[in-house]
C-alpha positions in Angstrom: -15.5 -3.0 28.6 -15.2 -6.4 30.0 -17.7 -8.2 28.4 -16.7 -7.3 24.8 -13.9 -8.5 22.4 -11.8 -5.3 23.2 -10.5 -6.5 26.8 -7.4 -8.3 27.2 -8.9 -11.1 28.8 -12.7 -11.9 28.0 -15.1 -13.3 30.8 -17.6 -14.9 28.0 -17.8 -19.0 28.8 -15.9 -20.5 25.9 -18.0 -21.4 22.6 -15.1 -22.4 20.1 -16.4 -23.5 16.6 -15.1 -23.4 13.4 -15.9 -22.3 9.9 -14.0 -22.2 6.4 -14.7 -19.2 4.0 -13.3 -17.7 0.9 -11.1 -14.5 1.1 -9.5 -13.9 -2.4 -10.2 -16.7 -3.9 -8.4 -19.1 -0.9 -10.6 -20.4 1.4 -9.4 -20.4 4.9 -10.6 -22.4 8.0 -11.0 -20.4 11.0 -11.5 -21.2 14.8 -13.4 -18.7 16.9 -14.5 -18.0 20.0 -17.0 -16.3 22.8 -15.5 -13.1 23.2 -13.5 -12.2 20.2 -14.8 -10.0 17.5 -17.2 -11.2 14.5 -17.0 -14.9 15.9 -19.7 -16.3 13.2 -18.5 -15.3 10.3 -15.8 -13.0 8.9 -17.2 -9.5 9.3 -18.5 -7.8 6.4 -15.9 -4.4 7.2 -12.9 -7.0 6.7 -14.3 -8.8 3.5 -14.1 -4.9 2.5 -10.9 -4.1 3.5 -9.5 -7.7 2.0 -11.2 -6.8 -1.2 -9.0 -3.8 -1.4 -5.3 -4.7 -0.9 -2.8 -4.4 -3.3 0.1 -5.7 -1.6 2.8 -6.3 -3.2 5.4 -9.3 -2.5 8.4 -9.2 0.0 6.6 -6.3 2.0 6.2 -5.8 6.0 2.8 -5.7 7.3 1.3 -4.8 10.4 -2.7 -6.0 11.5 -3.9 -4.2 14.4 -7.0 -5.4 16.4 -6.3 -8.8 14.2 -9.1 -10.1 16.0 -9.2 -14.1 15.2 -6.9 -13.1 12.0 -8.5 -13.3 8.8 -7.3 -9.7 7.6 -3.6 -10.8 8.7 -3.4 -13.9 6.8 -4.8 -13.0 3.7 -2.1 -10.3 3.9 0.5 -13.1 4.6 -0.7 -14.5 1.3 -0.5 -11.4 -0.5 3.1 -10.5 0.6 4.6 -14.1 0.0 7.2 -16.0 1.9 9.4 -13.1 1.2 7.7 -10.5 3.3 6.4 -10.9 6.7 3.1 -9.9 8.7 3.3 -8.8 11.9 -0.7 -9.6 14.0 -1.4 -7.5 17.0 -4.7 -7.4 19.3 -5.0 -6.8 23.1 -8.0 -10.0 23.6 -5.5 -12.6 24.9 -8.3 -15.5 23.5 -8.1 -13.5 19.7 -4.2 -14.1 19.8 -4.2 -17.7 20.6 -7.0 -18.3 17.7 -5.1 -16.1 15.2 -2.0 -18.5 16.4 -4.0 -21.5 15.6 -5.5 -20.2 12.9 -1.9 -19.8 10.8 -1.0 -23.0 12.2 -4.1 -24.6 10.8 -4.1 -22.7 7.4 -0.2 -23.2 7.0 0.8 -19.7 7.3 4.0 -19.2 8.7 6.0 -16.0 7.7 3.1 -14.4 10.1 3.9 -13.4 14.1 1.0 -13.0 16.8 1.3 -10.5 19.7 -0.7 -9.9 22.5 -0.4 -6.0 22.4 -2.0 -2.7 24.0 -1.9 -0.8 20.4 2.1 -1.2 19.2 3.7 -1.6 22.5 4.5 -5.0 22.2 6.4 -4.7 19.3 10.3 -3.3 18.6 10.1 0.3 18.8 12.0 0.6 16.3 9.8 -1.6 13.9 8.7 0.0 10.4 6.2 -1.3 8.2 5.1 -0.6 4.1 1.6 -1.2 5.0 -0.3 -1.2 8.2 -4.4 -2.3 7.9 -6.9 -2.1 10.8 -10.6 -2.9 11.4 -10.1 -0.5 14.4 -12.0 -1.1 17.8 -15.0 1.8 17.6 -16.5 0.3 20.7 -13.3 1.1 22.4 -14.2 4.7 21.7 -12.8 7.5 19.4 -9.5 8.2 22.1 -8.5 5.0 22.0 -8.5 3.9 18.3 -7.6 7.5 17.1 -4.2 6.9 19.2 -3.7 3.3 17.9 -3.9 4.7 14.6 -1.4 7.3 15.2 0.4 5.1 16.9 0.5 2.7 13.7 1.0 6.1 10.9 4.2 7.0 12.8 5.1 3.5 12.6 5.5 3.9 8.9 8.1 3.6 6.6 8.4 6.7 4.4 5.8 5.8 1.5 4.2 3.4 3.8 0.5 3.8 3.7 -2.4 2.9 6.5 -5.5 1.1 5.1 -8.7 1.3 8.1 -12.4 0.1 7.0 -15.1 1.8 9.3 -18.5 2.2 8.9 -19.8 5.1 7.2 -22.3 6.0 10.0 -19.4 5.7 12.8 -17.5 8.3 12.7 -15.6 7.7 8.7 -15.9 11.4 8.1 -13.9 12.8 10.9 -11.8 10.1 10.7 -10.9 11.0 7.4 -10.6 14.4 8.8 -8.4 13.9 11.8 -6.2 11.4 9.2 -5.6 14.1 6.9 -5.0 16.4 9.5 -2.5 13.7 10.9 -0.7 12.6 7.4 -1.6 16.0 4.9 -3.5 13.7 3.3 -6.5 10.7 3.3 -8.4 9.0 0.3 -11.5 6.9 0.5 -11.0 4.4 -1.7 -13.9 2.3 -1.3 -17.9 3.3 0.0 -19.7 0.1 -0.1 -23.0 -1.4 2.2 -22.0 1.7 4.9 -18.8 1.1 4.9 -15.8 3.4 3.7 -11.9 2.6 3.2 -9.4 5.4 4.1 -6.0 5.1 2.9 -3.3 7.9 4.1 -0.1 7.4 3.5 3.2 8.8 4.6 5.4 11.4 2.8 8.8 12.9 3.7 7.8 16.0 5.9 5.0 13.7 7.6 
């Protein structure tokens, strides 16, 4: 697990470059690196999950796996000054870009963690949405307990948003979600990708 993007610290010689893309109809400029995820280009799972968000103003947000950061700071856009988004990845080199990245794009209602799952955050700490690209090359233990980390993390009517690709595991992810929140909804199938959204009720 070294030599990929999920690793806190990532032994790939630096390569840092930099791109500007449109998310939402904002273009953003990004700086990227060796060793973090989707370093070209945002990832065609995240344009997916972006596409999808309906979040509304003044809410609290959590990005796990925020890579670099694009799905953070378009949620930072989303929510306004009067809500907050909350970034967390374990690749040391992802947080400092995401970092730079807000700096550069003039985000600032937006926090960057260097995190194991939540464990770097207030225990305590509730959130009205929580979105992931989740790690599958970490393997199925590790992202299914980030995830149900994050549900639990919820506020009541809070919902989880992940984007995974159809082919890697979306069905019994959708299972093991439903099994986890009495519920889960694909709410987008597009180019092999599906977005599951569970959300969390009263007795959850």
């Amino acid at each position: 697990m070294n030599d990929h993007y999920f690793t806190s610290k990532p032994r790939a010689q630096h390569q840092i470059q930099e791109f500007s893309t449109m998310l939402r109809g904002t273009t953003y400029v990004f700086t990227t690196d060796s060793g973090v995820f989707s370093k070209d280009e945002v990832d065609l799972g995240s344009r997916i999950l972006i596409d999808t968000l309906s979040l509304e103003p003044g809410a609290t947000v959590l990005d796990v796996g925020c890579g670099y950061g694009p799905i953070g700071m378009v949620a930072a856009q989303l929510v306004g000054p009067s809500g907050f988004v909350y970034m967390v990845d374990v690749n040391e080199r992802a947080c400092e870009l995401a970092k730079e990245n807000l700096a550069k794009n003039g985000i600032k209602h937006a926090q960057v963690l260097v995190s194991h799952g939540l464990s770097a955050l207030p225990p305590d700490l509730t959130f009205d949405w929580v979105l992931s690209n989740p790690p599958i090359r970490a393997g199925k233990d590790v992202y299914y307990k980030i995830l149900t980390d994050a549900f639990h993390a919820l506020k009541v009517g809070g919902c989880l948003m992940v984007v995974i690709r159809t082919k890697q595991g979306a069905k019994s992810l959708a299972a093991y979600l439903e099994t986890l929140a009495g519920h889960c909804e694909t709410i987008e199938k597009k180019a092999g990708f599906r977005v599951l959204k569970c959300c969390k009720q009263l007795h959850a």
